[in-house]
N, C-alpha and C positions, 0 to 999 in steps of 0.2 A: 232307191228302188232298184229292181232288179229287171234284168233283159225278159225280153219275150218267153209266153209258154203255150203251147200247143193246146187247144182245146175243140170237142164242137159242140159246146154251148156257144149260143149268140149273145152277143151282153146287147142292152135295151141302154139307152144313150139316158143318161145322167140328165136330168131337169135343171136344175139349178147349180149355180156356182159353188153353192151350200149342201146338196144332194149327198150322199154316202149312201154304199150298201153293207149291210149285214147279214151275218149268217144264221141262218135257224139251224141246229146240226138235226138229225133224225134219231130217234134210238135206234139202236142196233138192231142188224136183220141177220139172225143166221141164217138165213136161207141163201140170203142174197149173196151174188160171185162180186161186188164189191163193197167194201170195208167198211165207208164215208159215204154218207147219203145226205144232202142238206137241200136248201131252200137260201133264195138272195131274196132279200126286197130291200129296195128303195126308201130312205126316207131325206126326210132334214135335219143335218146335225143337230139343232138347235132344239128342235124338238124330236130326238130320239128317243124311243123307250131307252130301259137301263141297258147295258152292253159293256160287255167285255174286252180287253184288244190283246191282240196275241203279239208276244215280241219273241223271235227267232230268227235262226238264219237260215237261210236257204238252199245253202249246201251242206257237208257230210259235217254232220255236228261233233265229230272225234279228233284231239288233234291229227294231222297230217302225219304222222311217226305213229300212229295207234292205227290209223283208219284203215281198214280192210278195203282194197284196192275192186274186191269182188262186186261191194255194194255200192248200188247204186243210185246217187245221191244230186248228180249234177244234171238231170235232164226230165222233164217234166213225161214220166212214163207209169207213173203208175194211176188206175183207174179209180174217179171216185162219182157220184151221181149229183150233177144241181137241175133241181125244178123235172128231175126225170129225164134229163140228159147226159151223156159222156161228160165229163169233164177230168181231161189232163191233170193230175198235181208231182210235187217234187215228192221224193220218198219220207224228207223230215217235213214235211206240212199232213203230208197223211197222218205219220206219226204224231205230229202235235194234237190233231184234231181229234183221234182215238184217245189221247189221254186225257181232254177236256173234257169229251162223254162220257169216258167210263167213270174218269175220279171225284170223288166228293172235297169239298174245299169246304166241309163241316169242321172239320180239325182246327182248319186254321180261321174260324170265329167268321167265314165269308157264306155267301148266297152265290153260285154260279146264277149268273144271268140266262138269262135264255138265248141270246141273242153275241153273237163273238164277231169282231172284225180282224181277218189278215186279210194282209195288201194283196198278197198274189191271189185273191179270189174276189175281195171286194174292187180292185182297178183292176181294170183293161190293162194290158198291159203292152199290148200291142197298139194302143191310141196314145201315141204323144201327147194330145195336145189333153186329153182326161189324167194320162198320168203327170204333169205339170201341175195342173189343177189340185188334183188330189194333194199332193205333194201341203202342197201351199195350207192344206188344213189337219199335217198329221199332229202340227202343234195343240191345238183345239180339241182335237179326236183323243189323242193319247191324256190330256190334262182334263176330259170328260167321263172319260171308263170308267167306270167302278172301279175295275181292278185289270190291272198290265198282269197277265200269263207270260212268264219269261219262262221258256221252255228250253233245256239246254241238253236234249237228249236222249234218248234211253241211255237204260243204267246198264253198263260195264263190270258190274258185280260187283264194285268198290265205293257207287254211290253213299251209302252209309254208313263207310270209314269217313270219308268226304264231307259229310252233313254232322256227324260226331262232332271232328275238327271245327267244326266252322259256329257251331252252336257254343263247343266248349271255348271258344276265344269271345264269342260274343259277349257272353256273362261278366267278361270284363272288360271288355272293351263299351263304349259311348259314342251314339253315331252325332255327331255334331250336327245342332239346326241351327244355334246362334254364335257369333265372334266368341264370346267368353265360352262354350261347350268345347271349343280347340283348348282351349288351357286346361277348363277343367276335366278332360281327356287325358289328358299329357299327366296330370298332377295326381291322376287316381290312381294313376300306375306306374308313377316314380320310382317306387322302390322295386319294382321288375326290371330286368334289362339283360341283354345278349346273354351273359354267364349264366344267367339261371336257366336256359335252354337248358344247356349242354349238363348243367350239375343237378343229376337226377333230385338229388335230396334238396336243395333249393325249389327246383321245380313243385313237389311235393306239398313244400313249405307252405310256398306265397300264392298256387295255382291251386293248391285242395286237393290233387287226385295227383298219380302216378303219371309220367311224362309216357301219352299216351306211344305204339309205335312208331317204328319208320313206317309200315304198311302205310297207317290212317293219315301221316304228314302226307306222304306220297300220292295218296290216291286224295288228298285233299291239292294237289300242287294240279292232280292232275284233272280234274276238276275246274281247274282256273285255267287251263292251257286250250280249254276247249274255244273252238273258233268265235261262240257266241260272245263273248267278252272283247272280243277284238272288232266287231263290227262299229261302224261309226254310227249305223241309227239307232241301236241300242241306246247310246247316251242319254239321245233326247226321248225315247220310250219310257227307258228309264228315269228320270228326272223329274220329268213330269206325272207322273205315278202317284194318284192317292194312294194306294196299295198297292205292293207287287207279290205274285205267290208266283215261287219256283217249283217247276216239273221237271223230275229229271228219272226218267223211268216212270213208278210208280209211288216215287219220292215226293212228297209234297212239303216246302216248309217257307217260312218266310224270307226274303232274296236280302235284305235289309241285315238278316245273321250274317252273310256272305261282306256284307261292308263295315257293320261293326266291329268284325275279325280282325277283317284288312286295318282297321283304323288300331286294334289293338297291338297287331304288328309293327305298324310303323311307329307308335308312341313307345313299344319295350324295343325298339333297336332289330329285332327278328328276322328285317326283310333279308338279310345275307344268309342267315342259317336255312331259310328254306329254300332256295335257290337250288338248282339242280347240283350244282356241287358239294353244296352245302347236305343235301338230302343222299346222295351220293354216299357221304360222307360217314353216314348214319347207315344209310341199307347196310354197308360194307362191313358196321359195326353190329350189327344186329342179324343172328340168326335167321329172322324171318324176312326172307327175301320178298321182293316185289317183284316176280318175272313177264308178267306182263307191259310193265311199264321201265323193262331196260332199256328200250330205244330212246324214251321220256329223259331217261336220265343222261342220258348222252349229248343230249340239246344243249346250246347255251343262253335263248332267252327265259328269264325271267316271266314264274308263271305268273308272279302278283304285278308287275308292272303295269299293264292296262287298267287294270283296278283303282289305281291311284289316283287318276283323272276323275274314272269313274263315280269314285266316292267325294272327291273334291266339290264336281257340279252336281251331284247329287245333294250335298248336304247347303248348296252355294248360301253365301249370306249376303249376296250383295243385293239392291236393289231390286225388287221385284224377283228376286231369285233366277237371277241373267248373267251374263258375261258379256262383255264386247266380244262380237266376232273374230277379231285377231287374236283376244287372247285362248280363244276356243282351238280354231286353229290349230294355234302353237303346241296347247296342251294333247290335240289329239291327233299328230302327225303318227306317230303308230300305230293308229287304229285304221281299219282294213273297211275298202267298200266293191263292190263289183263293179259299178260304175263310178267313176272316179269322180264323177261331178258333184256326187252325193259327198264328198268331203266337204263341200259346201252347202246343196242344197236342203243335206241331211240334218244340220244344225243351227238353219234359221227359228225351228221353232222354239230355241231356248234364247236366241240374241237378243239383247237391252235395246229397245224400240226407241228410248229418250236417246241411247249415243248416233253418233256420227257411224254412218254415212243413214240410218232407221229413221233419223227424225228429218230426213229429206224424202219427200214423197217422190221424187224423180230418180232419186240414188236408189232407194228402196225398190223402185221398178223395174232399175237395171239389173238388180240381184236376184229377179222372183226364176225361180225356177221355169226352165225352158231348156229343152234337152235337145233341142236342136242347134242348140250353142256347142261349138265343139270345145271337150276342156281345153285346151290351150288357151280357148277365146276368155273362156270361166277364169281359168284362174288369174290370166292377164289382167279382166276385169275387177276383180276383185280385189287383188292387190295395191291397183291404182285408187280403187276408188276408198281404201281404206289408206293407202297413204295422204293421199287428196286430205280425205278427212282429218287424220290426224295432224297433218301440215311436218309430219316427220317423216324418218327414215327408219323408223324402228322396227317394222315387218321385214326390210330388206335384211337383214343383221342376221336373222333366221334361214338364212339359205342356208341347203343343207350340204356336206361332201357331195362330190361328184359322183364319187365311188354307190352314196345313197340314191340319187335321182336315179327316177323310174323311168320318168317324159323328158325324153333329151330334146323335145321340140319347143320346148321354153324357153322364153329369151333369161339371160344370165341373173337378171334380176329378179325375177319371180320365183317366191321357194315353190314346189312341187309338194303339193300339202299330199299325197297319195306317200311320200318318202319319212323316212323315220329323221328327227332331227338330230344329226349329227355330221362336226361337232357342237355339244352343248355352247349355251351361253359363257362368257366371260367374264361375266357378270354385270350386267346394262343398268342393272340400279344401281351398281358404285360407281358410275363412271359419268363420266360429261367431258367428252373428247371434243365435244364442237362446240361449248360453251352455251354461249346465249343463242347461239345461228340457229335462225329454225329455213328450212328450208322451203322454195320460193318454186310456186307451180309451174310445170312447163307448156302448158297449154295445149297439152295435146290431147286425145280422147282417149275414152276408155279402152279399146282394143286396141290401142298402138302398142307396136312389141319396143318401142324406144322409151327410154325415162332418162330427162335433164334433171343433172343438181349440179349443183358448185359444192368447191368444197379447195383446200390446199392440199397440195402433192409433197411428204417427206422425205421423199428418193423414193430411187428403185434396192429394187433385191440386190445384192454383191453374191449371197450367198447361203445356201439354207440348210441345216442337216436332212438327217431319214426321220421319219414318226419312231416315237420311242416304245408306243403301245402297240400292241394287238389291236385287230377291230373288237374284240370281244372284250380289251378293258385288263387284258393281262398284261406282263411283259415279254418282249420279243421273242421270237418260234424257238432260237434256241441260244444257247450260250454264244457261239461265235456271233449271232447276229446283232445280241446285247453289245458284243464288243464293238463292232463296226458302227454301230448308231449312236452313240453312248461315246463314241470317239470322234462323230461327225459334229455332235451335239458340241462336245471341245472346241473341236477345230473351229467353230463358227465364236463361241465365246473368247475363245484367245485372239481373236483377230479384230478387236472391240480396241477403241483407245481406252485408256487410262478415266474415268470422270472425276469430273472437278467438283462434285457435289457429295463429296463424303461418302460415296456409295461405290464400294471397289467392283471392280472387276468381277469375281465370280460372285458377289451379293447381287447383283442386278442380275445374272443369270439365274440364280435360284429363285428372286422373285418373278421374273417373267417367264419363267417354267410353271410358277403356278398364280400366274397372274397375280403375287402381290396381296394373296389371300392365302394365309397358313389356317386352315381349319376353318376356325371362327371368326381368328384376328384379320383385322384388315391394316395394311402398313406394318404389320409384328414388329418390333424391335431385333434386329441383324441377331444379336444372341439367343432370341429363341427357336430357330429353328436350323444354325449353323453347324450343329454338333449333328443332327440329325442327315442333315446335307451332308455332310462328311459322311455320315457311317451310308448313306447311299450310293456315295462316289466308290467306297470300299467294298461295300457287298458288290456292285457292276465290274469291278477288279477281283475279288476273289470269287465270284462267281463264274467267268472264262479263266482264271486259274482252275479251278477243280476241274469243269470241263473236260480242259486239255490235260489230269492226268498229273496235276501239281499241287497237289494236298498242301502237300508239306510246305512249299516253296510260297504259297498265298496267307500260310501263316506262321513264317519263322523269317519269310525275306524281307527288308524292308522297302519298303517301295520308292521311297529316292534313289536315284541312281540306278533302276531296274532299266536293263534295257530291251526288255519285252514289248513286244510293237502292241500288247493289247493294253500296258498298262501305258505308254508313251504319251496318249493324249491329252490323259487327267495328270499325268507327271508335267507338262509342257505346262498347262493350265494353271495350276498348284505355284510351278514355276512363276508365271506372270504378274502374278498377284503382288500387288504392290504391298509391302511389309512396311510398320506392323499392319496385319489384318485377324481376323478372328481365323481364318480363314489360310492353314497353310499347311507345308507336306507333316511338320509335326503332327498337328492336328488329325491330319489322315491317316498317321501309321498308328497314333491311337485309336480310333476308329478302328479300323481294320483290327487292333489288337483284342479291342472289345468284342467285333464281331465273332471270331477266334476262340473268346472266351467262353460268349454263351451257348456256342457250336458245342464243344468242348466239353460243359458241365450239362450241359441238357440235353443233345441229341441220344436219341434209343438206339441201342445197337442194330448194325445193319440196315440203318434210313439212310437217304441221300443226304447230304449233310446241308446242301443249298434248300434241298427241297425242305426239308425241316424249318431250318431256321426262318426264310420265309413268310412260313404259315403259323411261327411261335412266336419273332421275334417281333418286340416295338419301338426297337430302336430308330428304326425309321420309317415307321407304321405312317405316322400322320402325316409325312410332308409327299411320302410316295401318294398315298392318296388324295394332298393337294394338288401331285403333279399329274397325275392321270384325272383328275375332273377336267383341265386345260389342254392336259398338251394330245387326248386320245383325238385320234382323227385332223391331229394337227402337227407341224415340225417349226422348227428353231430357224430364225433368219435375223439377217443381218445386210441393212441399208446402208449405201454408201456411202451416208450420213453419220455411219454410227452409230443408231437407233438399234436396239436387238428387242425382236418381237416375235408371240409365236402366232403363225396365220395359220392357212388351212394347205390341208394334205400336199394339195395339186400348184400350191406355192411355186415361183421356179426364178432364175434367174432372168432381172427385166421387167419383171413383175413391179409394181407401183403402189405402196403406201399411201393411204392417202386419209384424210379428215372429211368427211362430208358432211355438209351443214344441216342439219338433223338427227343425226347418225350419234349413238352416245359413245361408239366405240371406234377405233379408226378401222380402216377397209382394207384387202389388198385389192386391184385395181388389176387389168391384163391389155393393154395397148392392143389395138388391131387395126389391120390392115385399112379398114374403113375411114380410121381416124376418130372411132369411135373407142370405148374400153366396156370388159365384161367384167361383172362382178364374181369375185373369188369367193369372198364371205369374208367377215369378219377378223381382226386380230388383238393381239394384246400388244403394244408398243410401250416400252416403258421410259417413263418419263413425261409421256404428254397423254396419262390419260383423263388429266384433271383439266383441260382447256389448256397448257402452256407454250402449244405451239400456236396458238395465234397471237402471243406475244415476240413469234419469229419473224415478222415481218413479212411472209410469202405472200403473193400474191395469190387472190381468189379465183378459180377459172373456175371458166363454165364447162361439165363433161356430158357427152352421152354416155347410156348405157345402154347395149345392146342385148 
């Protein structure tokens, strides 16, 4: 829900625990100096006439990079009439309410009800203890409406490029309601995939019509980028929806087009092509420019990203059509709330009532909404008592970078659901780092900012490189910096002993750079993605060659024996490698030769020749982007054990590896002055992610976290 709003209507105190109001809207008055003129009355959910519910957000409905600065969107100042008094509203709840009056929802096969619920007029907003209440029944309310009004704005003049798009992917896309609809989703549109974007005539082929503009992609990207999609109540608005009709302008169509699309997206491969670089890519190539949406394109997140959750628990297949609240959570750590509490109390009306902590009537009442809990206390709560429940560690694994967190007044353990998760998972369904240990309650209560677990200590840090990525998932700002990081990354691998388990030297770096997961394979066999290793060690070497102004020198020198301080690192490394391995300078200067090659025969005259290759080549397409799913938001370390694993950012020297009994993946760990330790987040250690170091004999201790 959202903060206070100015009004002098009196609200009349809610009867029953069960009580709601609704709105009667007025026709229109032109006479009248305001817009909206309505009527509240009181009933009982249980027995309300039909009614409609409006889902919107409550500020400037344009993204942030479109939104006109002049409008004003964030303060309850515009005039509308209830019961024949004043009453305050926000500028987008005016606008929602004019377009429920005026528009017919004959089109789309519905009956407008007479009768519509939004929050900012039906609660108090200013009574805590009503809007608590209220809260607790929007599950019931929104799973009652006839039909959810998802209103996402006036139209920007491109609404109907926008609804084009999203209609024309629907027709092939299938919105999944049962397990078998994902496959046969998948299987309907097999023969579609990323190439056939781009190859007009393929497009044509297998989609029936001409590969519509960049315009209509664009104003369809820009359309998803709007703030309504990123809202966290939406989900469960959404979700619970016998029917939902979209308003957008004077736009009416069904919102369910808008997830079909999405779903037909992610089954043909497409989510990269529309991506703002991706669309970028296309305006640049196509005469008809999109100028109002140059700043849009300048952006780096992802407009369909929030959609994915969206459409996930929208179509859910699980019991009762639920999720466990941790895994809700998890999935909607990017989506946005005004009050941050509502990351939680926003998504009780979709969580599974039979899991743990629901099917305890005592846990369940510590979770009810109550806004006088400050968040810190909320999400302390929460976390405990869903670790409680699961008797795991597996919500702690989800802590996010530092650099993400929003609420620095959380103790170290508890992720910050308000912050985007990263970095990602390392993958907690391959792994069982702690074996059979599940781990053992520490008796403390639910607002305690401390959490006991055991667990074994692997050493500490010796040593760690820089992050290899960008936060946005590219690689580093610029060529010298590639070198420097990329040479830190070495230095950390060559300082590794010899292993005695068939697995040399630089193969254990490759695979703990992408955690031991090439694509799809898991454990790959050393020759499948060695060649590709090599031609990435080469392109990070002829890539600070060109740079610095050495064309030539990056592909006619050979690089043993180079005594260039940018190529020294990976020559030192290369060096170390115990022979024979797959894995050597031969190897690399092929590589390198190959890169050379297809530089050579393919680049168009007058491109960057890095830059090209790059974005054409796949020679080491697939293992770069096994190593950016792991290592983005994360750097390379080395325990004085031995052990090379990659943890998170803020990593440092002293730092403490460690297994914790629940935990599927091992931790880094941070010693403090207390004699307590803070939790880093999560890492990949290679060699013990399968349970093998509790066949080391370490002893078990007991740690705090603070």
């Amino acid at each position: 829900m959202e903060s206070n709003m100015a009004h002098d209507y009196v609200y009349e105190s809610l009867v029953t625990a069960q009580s709601i109001r609704l709105i009667e809207l007025h026709p229109r008055d032109v006479g009248s100096a305001t817009s909206i003129s309505f009527s509240l009355r009181s009933v009982n959910l249980d027995k309300a006439p039909p009614f409609d519910a409006l889902s919107y957000t409550w500020g400037c409905p344009f993204p942030a990079v479109l939104a006109d600065s002049s409008d004003d969107y964030d303060s309850p100042c515009h005039e509308a009439r209830c019961n024949g008094q004043r009453f305050l509203v926000r500028r987008s709840l005016l606008q929602a309410l004019e377009a429920i009056r005026d528009l017919s929802f004959l089109a789309m096969g519905l009956t407008k009800q007479r009768y519509v619920w939004a929050d900012a007029i039906c609660i108090d907003q200013s009574n805590m203890q009503e809007r608590a209440s209220q809260v607790k029944l929007m599950g019931n309310l929104y799973s009652r409406a006839d039909s959810v009004i998802s209103w996402l704005g006036p139209d920007d003049g491109t609404v109907a490029d926008a609804v084009f798009i999203a209609k024309h992917l629907a027709t092939f896309g299938i919105l999944p309601r049962t397990k078998e609809d994902y496959a046969i989703a998948k299987q309907a549109i097999s023969h579609i995939g990323l190439g056939d974007f781009f190859d007009r005539d393929a497009y044509r082929q297998k989609l029936g019509i001409d590969r519509p503009p960049a315009r209509q992609w664009i104003a369809f990207a820009a359309l998803l980028s709007r703030p309504y999609f990123r809202r966290t109540w939406i989900v469960q608005e959404v979700t619970l929806a016998k029917s939902i009709v979209a308003l957008c302008g004077d736009h009416i169509f069904d919102f369910d087009h808008i997830l079909a699309a999405i779903s037909f997206i992610g089954n043909a491969d497409w989510f990269d092509a529309l991506g703002m670089p991706g669309l970028r890519f296309m305006a640049d190539r196509e005469p008809e420019r999109v100028q109002p949406f140059e700043k849009l394109l300048e952006t780096k997140p992802h407009a369909l990203t929030p959609l994915y959750p969206l459409l996930r628990i929208r179509t859910c297949t699980t019991p009762a059509g639920r999720f466990a609240l941790d895994t809700l959570l998890d999935y909607l750590r990017s989506h946005e709330a005004s009050d941050a509490r509502d990351k939680v109390f926003g998504l009780l009306g979709i969580v599974r009532a039979d899991l743990a902590p629901f099917n305890d009537p005592h846990k369940t009442e510590l979770l009810r909404p109550d806004y006088t809990v400050s968040t810190e206390q909320l999400f302390i709560r929460t976390t405990r008592l869903l670790v409680e429940s699961r008797s795991d560690l597996r919500l702690l694994l989800t802590k996010e970078s530092p650099r993400m967190t929003n609420i620095k007044t959380l103790p170290s353990w508890v992720p910050d659901y308000t912050a985007s998760r990263l970095p990602g998972a390392v993958g907690t369904g391959l792994y069982l780092a702690s074996g059979t240990m599940q781990w053992t309650l520490d008796g403390r209560t639910g607002d305690d900012a401390l959490l006991g677990v055991q667990g074994y200590c692997l050493g500490s840090i010796q040593q760690h490189s820089m992050c290899p990525f960008k936060p946005d998932g590219g690689y580093a700002n610029t060529p010298s910096e590639e070198s420097l990081i990329w040479g830190t990354i070495c230095d950390v691998a060559a300082g590794m002993p010899d292993w005695s388990n068939s697995q040399s030297r630089i193969e254990v770096l490759a695979r703990t750079l992408m955690a031991d997961n090439f694509g799809t394979e898991e454990h790959a066999p050393v020759e499948a993605f060695a060649h590709q290793f090599m031609c990435h060690a080469a392109t990070m070497i002829i890539t600070s060659q060109v740079a610095h102004g050495m064309e030539e020198q990056a592909t006619t020198t050979p690089i043993s024996g180079s005594e260039d301080r940018r190529i020294t690192p990976w020559v030192r490394l290369f060096e170390s490698e115990l022979q024979p391995s797959v894995f050597s300078l031969d190897g690399l200067e092929s590589a390198s030769a190959a890169i050379a090659t297809e530089i050579e025969e393919a680049m168009p005259d007058g491109e960057n020749p890095m830059a090209f290759w790059r974005r054409n080549s796949k020679l080491c397409t697939k293992i770069r982007d096994a190593m950016l799913t792991i290592m983005d938001h994360r750097i390379l370390f080395r325990a004085d054990t031995g052990l090379l694993g990659a943890g998170p950012i803020n990593t440092q020297v002293g730092d403490e590896v460690w297994i914790l009994a629940g935990a599927k993946t091992p931790v880094v760990l941070r010693p403090s002055e207390s004699g307590h330790h803070q939790l880093l987040g999560e890492s990949y250690v290679h060699g013990v992610m399968h349970g093998q170091a509790l066949d080391y004999g370490l002893p078990l201790r007991d740690v705090i976290l603070e």
